[in-house]
N, C-alpha and C positions, 0 to 999 in steps of 0.2 A: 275706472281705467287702471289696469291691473301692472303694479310695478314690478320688474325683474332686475332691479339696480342695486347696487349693496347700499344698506340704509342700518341704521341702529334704532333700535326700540327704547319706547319709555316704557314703564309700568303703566298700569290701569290704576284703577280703584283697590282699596287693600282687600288682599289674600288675591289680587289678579297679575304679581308679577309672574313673569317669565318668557322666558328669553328661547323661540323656537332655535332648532338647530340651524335651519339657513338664516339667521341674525349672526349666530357667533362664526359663521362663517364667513360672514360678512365684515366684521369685526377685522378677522385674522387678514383678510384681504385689504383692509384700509391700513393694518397697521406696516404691512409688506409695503403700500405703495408711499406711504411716509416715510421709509427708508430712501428713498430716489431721489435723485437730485433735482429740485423744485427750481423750478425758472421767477416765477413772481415772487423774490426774496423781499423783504423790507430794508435788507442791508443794500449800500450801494456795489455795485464790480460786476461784472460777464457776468453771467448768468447760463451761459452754454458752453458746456465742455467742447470747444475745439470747433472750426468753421466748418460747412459741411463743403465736399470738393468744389463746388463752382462760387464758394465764395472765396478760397484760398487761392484759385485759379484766375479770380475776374481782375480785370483791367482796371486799372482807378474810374476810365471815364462809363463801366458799366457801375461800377458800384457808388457812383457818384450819381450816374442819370436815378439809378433804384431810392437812394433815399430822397432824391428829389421827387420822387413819383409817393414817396409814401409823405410825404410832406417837409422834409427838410430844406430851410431855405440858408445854402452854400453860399460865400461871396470869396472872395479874395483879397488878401488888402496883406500891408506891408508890418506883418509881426513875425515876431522870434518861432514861435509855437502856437500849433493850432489851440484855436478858442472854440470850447463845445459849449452851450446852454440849452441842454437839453428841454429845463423846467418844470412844468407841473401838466401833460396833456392828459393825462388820464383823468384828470378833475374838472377839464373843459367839456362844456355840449356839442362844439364840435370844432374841426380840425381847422379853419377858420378863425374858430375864436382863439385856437393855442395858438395858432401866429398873431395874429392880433393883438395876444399876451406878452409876445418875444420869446416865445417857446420853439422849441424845434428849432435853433440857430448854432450854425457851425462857420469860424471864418477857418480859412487856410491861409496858410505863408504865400506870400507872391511866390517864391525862389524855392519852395520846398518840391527835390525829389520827387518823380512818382512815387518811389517804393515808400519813401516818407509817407507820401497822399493815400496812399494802398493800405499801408500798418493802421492810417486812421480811420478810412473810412470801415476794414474790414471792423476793426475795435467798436466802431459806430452800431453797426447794427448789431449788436448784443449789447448796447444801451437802453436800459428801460423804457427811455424816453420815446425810444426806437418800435419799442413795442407798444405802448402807447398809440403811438401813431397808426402802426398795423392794428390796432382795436378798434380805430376808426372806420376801417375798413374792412374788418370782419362785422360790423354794427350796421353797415351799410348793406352788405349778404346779407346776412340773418333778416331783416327787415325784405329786401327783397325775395328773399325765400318763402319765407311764412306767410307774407303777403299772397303771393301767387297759391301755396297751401291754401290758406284759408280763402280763397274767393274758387277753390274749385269744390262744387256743392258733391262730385261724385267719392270724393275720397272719403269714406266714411267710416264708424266704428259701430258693432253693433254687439249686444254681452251675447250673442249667440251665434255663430257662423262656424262654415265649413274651412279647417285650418286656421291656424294663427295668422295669414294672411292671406287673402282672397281677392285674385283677379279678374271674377266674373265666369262666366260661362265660356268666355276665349280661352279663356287661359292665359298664363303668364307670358307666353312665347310672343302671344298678339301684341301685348304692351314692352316689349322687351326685354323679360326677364327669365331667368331661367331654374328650373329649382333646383334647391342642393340635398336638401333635407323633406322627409316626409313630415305628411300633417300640416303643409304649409310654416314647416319653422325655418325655413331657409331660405335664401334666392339671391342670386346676382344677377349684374348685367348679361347680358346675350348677345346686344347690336348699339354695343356706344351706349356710354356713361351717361349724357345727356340726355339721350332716348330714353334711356331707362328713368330717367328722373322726371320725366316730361308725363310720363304716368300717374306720374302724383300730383303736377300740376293741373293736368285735363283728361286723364281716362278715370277706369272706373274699381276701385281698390278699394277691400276692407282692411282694417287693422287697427289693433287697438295703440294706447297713445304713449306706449314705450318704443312702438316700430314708428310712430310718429314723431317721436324725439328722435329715433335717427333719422328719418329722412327729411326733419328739417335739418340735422344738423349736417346732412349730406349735400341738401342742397344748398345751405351756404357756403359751401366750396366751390359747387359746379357755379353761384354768382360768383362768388374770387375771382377764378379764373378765366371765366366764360366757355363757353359750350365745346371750342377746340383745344381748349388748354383741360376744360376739364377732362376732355378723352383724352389726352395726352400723357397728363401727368399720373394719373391711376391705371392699375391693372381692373380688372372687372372686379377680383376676386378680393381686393383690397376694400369693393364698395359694397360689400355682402351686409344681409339684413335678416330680421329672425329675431328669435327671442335673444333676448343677452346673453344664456348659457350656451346656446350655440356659435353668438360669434365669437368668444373666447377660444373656439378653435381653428376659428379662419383665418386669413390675413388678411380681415378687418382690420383697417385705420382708425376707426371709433376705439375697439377694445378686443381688437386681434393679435397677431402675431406683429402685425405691422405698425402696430401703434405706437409705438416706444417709449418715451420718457410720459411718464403718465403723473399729472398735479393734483395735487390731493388740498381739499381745502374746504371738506364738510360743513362747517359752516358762516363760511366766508366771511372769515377773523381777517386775514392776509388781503383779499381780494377786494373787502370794504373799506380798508387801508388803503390801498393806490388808486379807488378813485370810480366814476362811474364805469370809464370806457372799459373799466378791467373785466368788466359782466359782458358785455355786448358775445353773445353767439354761446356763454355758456350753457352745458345743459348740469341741469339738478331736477327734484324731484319732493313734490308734497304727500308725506306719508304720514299715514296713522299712528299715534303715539302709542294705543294699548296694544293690546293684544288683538288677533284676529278674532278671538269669540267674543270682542265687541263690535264688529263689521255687521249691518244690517245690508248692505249694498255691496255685495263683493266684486264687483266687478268697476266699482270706483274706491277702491282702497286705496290708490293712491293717483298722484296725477304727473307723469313726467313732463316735462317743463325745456326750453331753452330760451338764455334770456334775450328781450328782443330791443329794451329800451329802459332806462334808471334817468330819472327825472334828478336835478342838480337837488331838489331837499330829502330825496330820497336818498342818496349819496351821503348825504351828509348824514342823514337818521343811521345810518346802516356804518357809517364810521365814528358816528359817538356811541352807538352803542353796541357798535366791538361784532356788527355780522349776526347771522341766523338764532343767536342762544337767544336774545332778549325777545323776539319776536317768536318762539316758540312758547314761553311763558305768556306772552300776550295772545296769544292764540288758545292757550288753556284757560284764561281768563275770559276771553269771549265763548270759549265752550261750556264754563259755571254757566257765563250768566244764561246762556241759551237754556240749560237746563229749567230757568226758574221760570222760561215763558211756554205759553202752551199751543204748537204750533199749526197752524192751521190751513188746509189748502196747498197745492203743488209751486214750487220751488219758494215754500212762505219766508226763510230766510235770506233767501235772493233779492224775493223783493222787497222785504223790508227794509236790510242793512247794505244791500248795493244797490239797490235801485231807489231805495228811500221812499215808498208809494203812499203820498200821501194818504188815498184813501183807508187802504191797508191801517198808516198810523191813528187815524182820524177812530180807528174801532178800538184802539186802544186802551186797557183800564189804568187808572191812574199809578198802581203800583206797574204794569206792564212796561210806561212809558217812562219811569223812572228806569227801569232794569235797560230801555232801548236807548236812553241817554246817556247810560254809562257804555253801552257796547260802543256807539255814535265815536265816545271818547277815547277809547281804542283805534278804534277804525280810520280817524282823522287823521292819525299818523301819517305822515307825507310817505313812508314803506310801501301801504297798504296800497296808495294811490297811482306812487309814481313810478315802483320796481314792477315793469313790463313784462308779460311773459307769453310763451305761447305753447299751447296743450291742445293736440287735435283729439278730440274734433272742436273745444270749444273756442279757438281760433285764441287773436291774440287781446289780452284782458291782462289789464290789473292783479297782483294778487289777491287784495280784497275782495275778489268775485268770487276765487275760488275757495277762499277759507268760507266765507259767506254762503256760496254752496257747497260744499261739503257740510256745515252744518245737517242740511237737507237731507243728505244721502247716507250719511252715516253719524247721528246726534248722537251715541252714545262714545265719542273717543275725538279727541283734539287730534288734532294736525300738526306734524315739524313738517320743518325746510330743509335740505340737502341741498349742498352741492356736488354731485359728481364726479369722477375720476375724469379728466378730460386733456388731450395732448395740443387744445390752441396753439398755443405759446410757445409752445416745447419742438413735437416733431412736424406738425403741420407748419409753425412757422417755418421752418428750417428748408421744409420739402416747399415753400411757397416764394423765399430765395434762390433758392435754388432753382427752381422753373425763370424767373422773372429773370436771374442774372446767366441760366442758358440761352434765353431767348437773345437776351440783349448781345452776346454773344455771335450769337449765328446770324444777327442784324450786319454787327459789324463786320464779321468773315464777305456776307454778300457785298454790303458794299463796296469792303475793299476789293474784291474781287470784279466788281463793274468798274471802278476805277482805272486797276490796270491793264483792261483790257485797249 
């Protein structure tokens, strides 16, 4: 499943370093977007330069119903100055449990001003905490997207087809889409956002599983929103799909013109820090450490990925030890020991070390099963088990499945983890305020206007 996402290379085996020219371009492109102003800091303060217009605009009682929808529980009682406890949600299973914990709590003054009420609720949502809470509900999309992905058997990938994306013998037009670019590297909507996405759900589409990283991460918005807000708030041209070098010139919201403040956090140092919910919807990508003239499978060189669910020991593995560096070394270590067994029959390390097939172990020679004890010990890692992912076509699995198979498909070179350039937190949150606090707007313009009538 062939990646088009900026990634950095290890070396191979000695005298096989080197570094193709799209790496160091890759490179130059990671170190421009670590220049930008990163929303998921570790230090406490805003974290967004400036409200975006319908938050500087809204009324205390929209901006008050909005954090109470993302989970904020407001009271009123008789103090000097507003009380915020934000706490700890990004480390909770779910948004339930951070109330639970006394997270997500804000009192207000009885007697405080609106513009008072306004300065803090605007302050409020560019609280981590605040984000947080929207992670719960980007985790709830992402699960509902992928879900629906993965249970439609027609969207499929095959290493040989006509263009980089294929809508059958209709054509794109029939399923909603329209083309922009030849060869199949291009397409947007044509008749509604929704529509167009509703192809992925139940018509009939090839594409390999970098165009499947975007349209799941496409359709976790169109669940955000729901089906009229997702026509609403996108242009067609803004939900465009294609290889990644093409959308770099559209006004793609993934990694276009439209995408704006863009987070960089390759291998989620920052992101294993604040917590599980901080992964929910992101996407990243598992690639080959060596070189390409160790690929025996080219067409599974790499596997793009968004994350779909981080188990609470998985969280925790992934913040002691500091994000994707220490699991890449442990992935080279399971690649040794692969090397010292001699593999046997179709997907033999799948079923071995993810499936665990007894019979399979039961043939075992007695140094073999030393060598599958020690990989067992690897593998046990709560990472392996509990950091949730999903890569179409092979739906949503564990990482351990996929390091496990990738063994199979390409034995002679380990596997890293990436995280991806991605605008959750940053522009999509902002564009996801901003819908919710124009609607709540033009709620209250109707009713007041029934009112006075």
């Amino acid at each position: 499943m062939t990646a088009r996402a900026s990634s950095a290379q290890s070396p191979g085996p000695a005298g096989a370093f080197a570094y193709p020219q799209r790496v160091r371009r890759s490179v130059r492109q990671w170190v421009r977007a670590l220049r930008v102003g990163l929303l998921w800091a570790l230090c406490s303060g805003p974290a967004i330069a400036g409200p975006p217009p319908a938050v500087a605009q809204a009324s205390p009682e929209c901006l008050e119903r909005l954090l109470r929808e993302l989970g904020w529980q407001v009271t009123r009682n008789d103090v000097a100055s507003p009380r915020v406890h934000g706490g700890s949600p990004c480390t909770r299973g779910s948004l339930a449990d951070a109330q639970s914990q006394g997270d997500l709590r804000l009192v207000l003054p009885i007697a405080a001003a609106a513009a008072d009420d306004r300065a803090t609720l605007q302050a409020l949502l560019d609280d981590p905490a605040t984000l947080c809470a929207y992670a719960f509900r980007l985790g709830d999309a992402a699960r509902q997207a992928t879900q629906a992905l993965q249970a439609n058997p027609g969207f499929r990938f095959t290493a040989v087809q006509l263009g980089w994306i294929g809508f059958g013998w209709a054509g794109p037009q029939a399923q909603g889409w329209q083309r922009t670019r030849a060869l199949g590297r291009g397409f947007e909507p044509s008749a509604g956002n929704a529509r167009a996405m509703e192809a992925f759900y139940t018509g009939q589409v090839r594409a390999e599983c970098g165009v499947g990283r975007q349209i799941a991460q496409l359709a976790t918005q169109r669940e955000l929103y729901g089906d009229a807000g997702f026509d609403a708030a996108f242009a067609a041209q803004e939900l465009s799909i294609g290889t990644f070098n093409v959308l770099h010139g559209t006004d793609s919201i993934l990694l276009g013109h439209h995408a704006g403040e863009l987070f960089a956090d390759g291998k989620a140092r920052r992101t294993s820090a604040l917590g599980r919910q901080a992964f929910m919807g992101v996407p990243g990508f598992i690639e080959h450490a060596y070189s390409p003239w160790y690929l025996d499978d080219i067409s599974n060189r790499a596997e793009n990925f968004i994350v779909v669910d981080v188990s609470d020991a998985a969280a925790q593995a992934l913040a002691a030890h500091g994000g994707f560096g220490y699991y890449d070394q442990a992935n080279r270590r399971l690649w040794a020991l692969s090397r010292q067994l001699e593999a046997g029959g179709k997907r033999y390390f799948e079923r071995l070390l993810y499936e665990r097939d007894p019979a399979l172990r039961a043939r075992l020679d007695p140094h073999a099963r030393d060598v599958v004890a020690q990989m067992d010990a690897v593998l046990d890692d709560p990472f392996y088990r509990g950091f949730v992912i999903y890569v179409h076509p092979r739906g949503i699995k564990p990482v351990g499945y996929h390091i496990a198979r990738l063994l199979d498909r390409n034995p002679r070179t380990p596997f890293t983890l990436e995280l991806t350039l991605h605008n959750l937190h940053t522009t999509l949150y902002r564009r996801w305020l901003d819908y919710r606090l124009h609607a709540c707007a033009e709620l209250s313009a109707g009713t007041s206007a029934e009112t006075n009538r």
